[in-house]
C-alpha positions in Angstrom: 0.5 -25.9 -24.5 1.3 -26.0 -20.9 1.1 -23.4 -18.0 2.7 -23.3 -14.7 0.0 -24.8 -12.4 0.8 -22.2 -9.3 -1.0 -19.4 -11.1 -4.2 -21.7 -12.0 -6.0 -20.9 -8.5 -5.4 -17.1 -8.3 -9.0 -15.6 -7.5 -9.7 -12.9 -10.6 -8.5 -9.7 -9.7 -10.5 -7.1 -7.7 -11.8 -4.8 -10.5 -12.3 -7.2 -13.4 -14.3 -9.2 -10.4 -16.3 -5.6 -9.9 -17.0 -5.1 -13.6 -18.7 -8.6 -14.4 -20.7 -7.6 -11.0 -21.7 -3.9 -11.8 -21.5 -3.7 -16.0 -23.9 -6.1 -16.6 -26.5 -3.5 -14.6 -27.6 0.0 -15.7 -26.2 2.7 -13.2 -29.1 4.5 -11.4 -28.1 7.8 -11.6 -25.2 9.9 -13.0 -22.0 7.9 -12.2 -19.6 8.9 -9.6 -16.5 6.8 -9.4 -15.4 5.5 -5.7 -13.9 2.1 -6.8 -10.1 2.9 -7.7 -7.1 4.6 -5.1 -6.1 6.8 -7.8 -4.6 10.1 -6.5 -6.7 13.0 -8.1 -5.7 16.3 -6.6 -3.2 18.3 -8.8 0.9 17.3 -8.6 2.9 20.1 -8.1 2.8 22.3 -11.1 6.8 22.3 -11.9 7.0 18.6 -12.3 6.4 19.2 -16.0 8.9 21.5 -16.6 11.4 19.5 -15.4 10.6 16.7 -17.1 11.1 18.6 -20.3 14.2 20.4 -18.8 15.7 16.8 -18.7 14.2 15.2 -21.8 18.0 14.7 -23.6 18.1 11.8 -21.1 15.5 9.9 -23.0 18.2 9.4 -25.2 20.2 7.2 -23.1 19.7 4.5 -20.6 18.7 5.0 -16.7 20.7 4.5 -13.8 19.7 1.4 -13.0 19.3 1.1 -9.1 18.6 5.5 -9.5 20.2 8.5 -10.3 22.8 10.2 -7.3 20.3 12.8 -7.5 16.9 10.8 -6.7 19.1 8.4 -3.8 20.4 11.7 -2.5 16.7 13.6 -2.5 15.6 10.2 -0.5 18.5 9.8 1.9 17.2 13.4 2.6 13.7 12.9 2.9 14.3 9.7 5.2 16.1 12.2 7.5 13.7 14.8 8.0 10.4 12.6 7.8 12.0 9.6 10.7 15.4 11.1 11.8 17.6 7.9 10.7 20.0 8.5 8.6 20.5 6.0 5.1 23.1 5.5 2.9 21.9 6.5 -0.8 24.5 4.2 -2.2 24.2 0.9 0.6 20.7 1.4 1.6 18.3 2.6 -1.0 17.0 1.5 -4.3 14.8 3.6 -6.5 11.8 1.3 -7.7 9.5 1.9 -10.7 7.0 1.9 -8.8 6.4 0.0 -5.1 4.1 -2.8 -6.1 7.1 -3.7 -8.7 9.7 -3.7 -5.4 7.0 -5.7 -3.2 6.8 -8.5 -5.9 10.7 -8.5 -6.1 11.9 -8.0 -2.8 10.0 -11.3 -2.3 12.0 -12.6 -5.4 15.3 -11.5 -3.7 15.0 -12.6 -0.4 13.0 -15.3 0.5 14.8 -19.0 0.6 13.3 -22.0 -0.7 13.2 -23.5 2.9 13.1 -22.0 6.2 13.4 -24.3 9.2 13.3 -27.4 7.0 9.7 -26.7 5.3 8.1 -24.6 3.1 8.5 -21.0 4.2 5.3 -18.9 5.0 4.7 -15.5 4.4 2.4 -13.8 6.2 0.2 -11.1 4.8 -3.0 -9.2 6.7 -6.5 -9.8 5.6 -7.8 -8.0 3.9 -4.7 -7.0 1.9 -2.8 -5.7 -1.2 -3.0 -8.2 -4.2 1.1 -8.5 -5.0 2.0 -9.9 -1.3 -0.2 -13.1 -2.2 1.3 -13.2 -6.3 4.7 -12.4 -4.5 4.4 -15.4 -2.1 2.8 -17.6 -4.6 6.2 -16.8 -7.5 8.4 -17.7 -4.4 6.9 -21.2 -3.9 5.8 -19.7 -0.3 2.9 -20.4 1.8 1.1 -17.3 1.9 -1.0 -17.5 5.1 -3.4 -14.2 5.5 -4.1 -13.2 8.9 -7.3 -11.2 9.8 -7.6 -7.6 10.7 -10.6 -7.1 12.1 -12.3 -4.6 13.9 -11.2 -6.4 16.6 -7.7 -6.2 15.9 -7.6 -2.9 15.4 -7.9 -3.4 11.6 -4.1 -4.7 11.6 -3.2 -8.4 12.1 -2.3 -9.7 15.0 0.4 -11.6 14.0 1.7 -12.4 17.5 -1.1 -14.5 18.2 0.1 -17.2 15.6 1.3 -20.2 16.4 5.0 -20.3 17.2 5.7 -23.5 14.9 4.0 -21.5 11.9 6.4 -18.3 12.8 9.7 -20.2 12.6 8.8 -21.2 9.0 7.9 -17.5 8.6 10.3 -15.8 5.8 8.7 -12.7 5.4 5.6 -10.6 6.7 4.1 -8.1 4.9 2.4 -5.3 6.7 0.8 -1.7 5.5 1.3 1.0 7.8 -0.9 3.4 7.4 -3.5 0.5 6.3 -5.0 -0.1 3.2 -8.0 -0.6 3.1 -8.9 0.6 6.7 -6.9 3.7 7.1 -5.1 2.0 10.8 -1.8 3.3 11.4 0.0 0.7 13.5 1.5 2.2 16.5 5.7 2.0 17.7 4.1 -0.7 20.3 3.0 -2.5 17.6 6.4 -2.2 15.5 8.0 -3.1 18.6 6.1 -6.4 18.8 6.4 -7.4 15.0 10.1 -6.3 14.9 10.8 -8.6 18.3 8.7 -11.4 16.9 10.5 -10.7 13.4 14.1 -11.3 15.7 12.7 -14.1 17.6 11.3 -16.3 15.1 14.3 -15.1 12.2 11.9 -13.7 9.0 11.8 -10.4 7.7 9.2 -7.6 7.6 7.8 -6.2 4.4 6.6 -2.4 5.8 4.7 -1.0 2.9 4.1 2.9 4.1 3.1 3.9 0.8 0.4 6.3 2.5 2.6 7.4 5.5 2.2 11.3 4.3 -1.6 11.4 4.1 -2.9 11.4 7.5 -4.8 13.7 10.1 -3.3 14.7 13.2 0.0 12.9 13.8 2.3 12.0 11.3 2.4 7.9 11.1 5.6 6.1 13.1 7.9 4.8 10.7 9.2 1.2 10.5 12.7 2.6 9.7 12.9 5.0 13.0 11.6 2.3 15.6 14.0 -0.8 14.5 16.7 2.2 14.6 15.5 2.6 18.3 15.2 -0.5 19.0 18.9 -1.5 17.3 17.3 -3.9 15.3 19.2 -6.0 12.5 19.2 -3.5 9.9 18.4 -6.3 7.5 15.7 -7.7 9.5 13.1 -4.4 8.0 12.4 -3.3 4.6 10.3 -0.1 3.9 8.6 1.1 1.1 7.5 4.4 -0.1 6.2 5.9 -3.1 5.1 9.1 -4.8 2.2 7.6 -6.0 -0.3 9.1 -2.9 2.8 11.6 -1.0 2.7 13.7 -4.1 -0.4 12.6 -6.4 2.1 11.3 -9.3 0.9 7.5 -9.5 2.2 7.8 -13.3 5.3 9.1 -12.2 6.0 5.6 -11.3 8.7 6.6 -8.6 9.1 5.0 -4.9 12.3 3.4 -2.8 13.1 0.6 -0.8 15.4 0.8 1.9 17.1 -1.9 3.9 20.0 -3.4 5.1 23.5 -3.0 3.0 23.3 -7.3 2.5 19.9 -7.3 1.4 20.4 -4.4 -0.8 22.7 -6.4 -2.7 20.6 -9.0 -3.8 17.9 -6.7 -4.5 20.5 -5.0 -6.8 21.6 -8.0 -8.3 18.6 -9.1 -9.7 17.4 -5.9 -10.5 20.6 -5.7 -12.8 19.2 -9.0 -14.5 14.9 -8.0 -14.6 14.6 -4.2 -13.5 12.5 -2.0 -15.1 14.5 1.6 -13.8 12.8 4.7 -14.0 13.9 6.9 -17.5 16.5 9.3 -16.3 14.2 12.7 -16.9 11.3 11.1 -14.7 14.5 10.5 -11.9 15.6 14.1 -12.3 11.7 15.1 -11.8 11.2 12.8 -8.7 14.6 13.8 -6.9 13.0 17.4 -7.0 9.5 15.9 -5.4 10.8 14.2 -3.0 12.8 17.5 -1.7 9.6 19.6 -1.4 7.4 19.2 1.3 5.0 22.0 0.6 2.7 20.4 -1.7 2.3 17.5 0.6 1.4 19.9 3.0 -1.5 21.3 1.0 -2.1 17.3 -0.1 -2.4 16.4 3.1 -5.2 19.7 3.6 -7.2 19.0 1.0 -7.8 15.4 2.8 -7.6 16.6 5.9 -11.3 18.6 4.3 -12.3 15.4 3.3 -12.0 13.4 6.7 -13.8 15.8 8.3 -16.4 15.9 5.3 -17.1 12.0 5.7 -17.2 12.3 9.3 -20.3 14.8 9.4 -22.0 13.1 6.8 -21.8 9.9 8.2 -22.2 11.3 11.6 -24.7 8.6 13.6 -24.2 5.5 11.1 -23.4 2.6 13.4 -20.2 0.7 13.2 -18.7 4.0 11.5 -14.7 4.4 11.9 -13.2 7.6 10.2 -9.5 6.7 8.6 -7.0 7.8 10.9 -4.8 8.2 7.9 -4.7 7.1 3.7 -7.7 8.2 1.4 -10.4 4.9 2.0 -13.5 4.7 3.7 -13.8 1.2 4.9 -17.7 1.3 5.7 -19.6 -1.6 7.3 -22.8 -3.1 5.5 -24.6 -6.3 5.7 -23.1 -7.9 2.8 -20.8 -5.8 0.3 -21.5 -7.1 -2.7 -25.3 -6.6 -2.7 -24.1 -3.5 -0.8 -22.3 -2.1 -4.0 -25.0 -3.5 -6.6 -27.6 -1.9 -4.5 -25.7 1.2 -5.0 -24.7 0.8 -8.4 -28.2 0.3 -10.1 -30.1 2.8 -7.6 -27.9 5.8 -7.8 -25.0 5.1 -10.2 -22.5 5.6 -7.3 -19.5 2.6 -8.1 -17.7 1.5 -4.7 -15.6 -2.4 -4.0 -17.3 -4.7 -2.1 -14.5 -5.5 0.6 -14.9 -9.3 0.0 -12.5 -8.7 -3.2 -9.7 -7.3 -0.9 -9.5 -10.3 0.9 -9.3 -14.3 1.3 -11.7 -16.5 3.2 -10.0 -18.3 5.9 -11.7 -21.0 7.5 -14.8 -20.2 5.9 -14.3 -16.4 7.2 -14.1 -13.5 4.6 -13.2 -10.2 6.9 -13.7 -7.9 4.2 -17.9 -9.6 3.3 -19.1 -6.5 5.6 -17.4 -3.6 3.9 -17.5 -1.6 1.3 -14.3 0.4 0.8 -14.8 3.7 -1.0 -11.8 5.9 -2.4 -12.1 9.7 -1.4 -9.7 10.9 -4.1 -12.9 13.0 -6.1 -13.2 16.3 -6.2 -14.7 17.5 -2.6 -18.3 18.5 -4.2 -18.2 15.1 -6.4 -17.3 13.7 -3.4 -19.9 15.1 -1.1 -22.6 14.6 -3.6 -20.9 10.9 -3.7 -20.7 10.2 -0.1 -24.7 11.5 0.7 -25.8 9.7 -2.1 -24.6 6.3 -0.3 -25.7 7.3 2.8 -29.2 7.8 2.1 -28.6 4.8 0.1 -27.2 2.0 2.4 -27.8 4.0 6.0 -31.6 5.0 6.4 
C-alpha cells in the first residue's frame, strides 16, 4: 500500500516527542503538569445553561459558515475590541476551531505557482505546528524564519531576500506570540503589511491570545491594514475562544477577511467543513458578547505574570511575557533541561527545540524551555520555585 511521500519527513509531533523523552523516566517528585497550553481557569458559569437551553438544535444540521447570531456577536466584538467595522455575512466565517481555519485558509488561498516557481510560505521559528502541515498539503515551500531574542522574538521577515518574497504566497505570524509572549507592534504590522503589498502574498495573523495580556491591550492586524487602507484581502485574522474565554472544547473561533477571499474560504468549507453544532453556536454568540469574564481572565493572569516575575527575579536571560500564558525560559540545552526536571522533581515542561525547525544547522528554540502557566496559582507557584531551584542555582 502506498502513501503520499510529502508527509514521510514530518518531525513527530511535540508531545508524543516529549513522552518518549520523559515516560521512559520516573518523575522525581509529585507531578505538576507545565507541558500543554490548555486554558484552566473556570469558563463563565452560564455557558452550560445555554447549551442546554438550545439542545433541540442537536437535532438538525449547523449553519455551515455560522449561525446570524454567532457572525453578529463577532461583527460586534471586532468593533469594540479594534474599532473596524466587518460584515458578518462578507467578512467572517465561524471556524471549529482556529488551528482547523489555519490549515484551510492555506487550502483556499494559496496558488500552485507564484511568480513562476514554487510559492513559499513563510512561518516564524519557533512556531505553531499547522502553518508547516498547512504549507506542506499546499505543495508550498515552507521556509521558517527565526525569532530570536534578537528579533524581538518575532521574525524579521523584512530582512529576507527580495527574490524569496516575490515567490511568497502567504506568511503566517502570531501576534501576541506563542511561545514567547511578544506582541508585535503597529510598526511592525506596518512593515509586514507593506512588505505583504510589495511583494503580492497574504498574511496569516493568528491573534488567538490577543485578550490575555498585561498592560496594553495587543494592536490588531485588522485595525492597522484598516489605517493603513490596505487590500482588505491582503490580511486574514484569527481569533478563538479557546484562551479569550477558557472554552478550548468549545471549539469556537472566526476568520475575517476580505469579501473575495471569504468566498473561497466558504466554498470549500461547503465541500470539507466541520461547522460548529448549532447549540454550541448559540453558546459562543453569547461569549463572545460578554467581556466581563475576560476581564477577570485576564486578572487571574495578570496574578500570575507578576508571580513568575518575583520568583524568577535575578535569573539571567529572564523575559516576563508581555502577553499569552507561556514562560519561554532560557537554559543551556532544553531537553536535558526538561529531563533534568522531570526525574529530580516531577515538574513536566517542552524543551523549546520541539517548537521549532533547525535552519542551517540552527535550532532557536535548543535554549528554552517553554512552560504553560495555566495551573492553579498555588500549583503553579509550588511549580515555578520548584524549577527554579531546579535549573537556576
Amino acid at each position: 500500500m502506498n502513501f503520499p511521500e510529502r508527509f514521510s519527513n514530518l518531525p513527530a509531533y511535540a508531545f508524543p516527542r516529549l513522552r518518549a523523552l520523559l515516560d521512559p523516566h520516573a518523575p522525581g517528585g509529585d507531578v505538576v503538569h507545565m507541558t500543554i497550553g490548555e486554558p484552566k481557569h473556570a469558563f463563565p458559569d452560564w455557558v452550560t445553561q445555554a447549551i442546554v437551553e438550545n439542545a433541540a438544535g442537536f437535532n438538525s444540521y449547523p449553519p455551515n459558515d455560522g449561525s446570524p447570531e454567532l457572525l453578529g456577536a463577532i461583527s460586534e466584538w471586532i468593533s469594540r475590541r479594534y474599532g473596524v467595522v466587518r460584515d458578518p455575512d462578507q467578512h467572517i466565517l465561524a471556524l471549529n476551531g482556529t488551528r482547523e481555519g489555519l490549515y484551510n485558509a492555506a487550502m483556499a488561498l494559496c496558488p500552485e505557482t507564484k511568480n513562476g516557481g514554487r510559492p513559499v510560505v513563510l512561518a516564524p521559528n519557533p512556531f505553531y505546528q499547522v502553518y508547516m502541515v498547512a504549507a506542506i498539503s499546499v505543495g508550498a515551500e515552507p521556509r521558517f524564519v527565526a525569532a530570536t531574542a534578537e528579533t524581538g522574538h518575532l521574525p524579521d521577515f523584512a530582512s529576507l531576500d527580495p527574490a524569496l518574497l516575490d515567490r511568497t504566497a502567504v506568511a503566517y505570524i502570531c501576534s501576541p506570540a506563542n511561545p514567547q509572549g511578544a506582541v508585535a507592534s503597529r510598526a511592525y504590522w506596518e512593515t509586514l503589511l507593506g512588505l505583504a503589498e510589495k511583494h503580492d502574498f497574504r498574511v496569516f495573523a493568528d491573534e488567538c491570545y490577543c485578550e490575555i495580556y498585561r498592560d496594553e491591550p495587543p494592536v490588531g492586524a485588522m485595525e492597522v491594514a484598516d489605517a493603513m487602507g490596505a487590500d482588505p484581502e491582503r490580511v486574514l485574522s484569527f481569533h478563538s475562544l479557546s484562551k479569550r474565554s477558557n472554552l478550548p472544547g468549545l471549539r469556537s473561533g472566526f476568520v475575517a477577511t476580505g469579501p473575495e477571499n471569504m468566498k473561497r474560504l466558504k466554498q470549500l468549507r461547503a465541500y470539507s467543513g466541520a461547522p460548529l453544532p448549532g447549540p454550541l453556536q448559540a453558546a459562543a454568540a453569547q461569549v463572545w458578547a460578554d467581556e466581563q469574564h475576560v476581564t477577570e481572565n485576564r486578572r487571574l493572569y495578570g496574578e500570575k505574570y507578576a508571580l513568575a516575575d518575583e520568583i524568577f527575579s535575578g535569573v539571567p536571560g529572564y523575559e516576563g511575557p508581555q502577553a499569552g500564558f507561556f514562560l519561554w525560559l532560557p537554559v543551556e540545552d532544553g531537553e536535558a533541561a526538561a529531563l533534568k526536571l522531570w526525574t529530580e522533581t516531577g515538574v513536566r515542561v517542552l524543551p523549546g527545540a520541539y517548537l521549532s525547525q533547525t535552519v542551517d544547522g540552527a535550532n532557536p528554540g535548543a535554549g528554552y524551555i517553554r512552560v504553560a502557566m495555566v495551573a492553579p496559582k498555588d500549583v503553579l507557584q509550588r511549580g515555578l520555585i520548584t524549577l527554579r531551584d531546579c535549573l537556576y542555582t
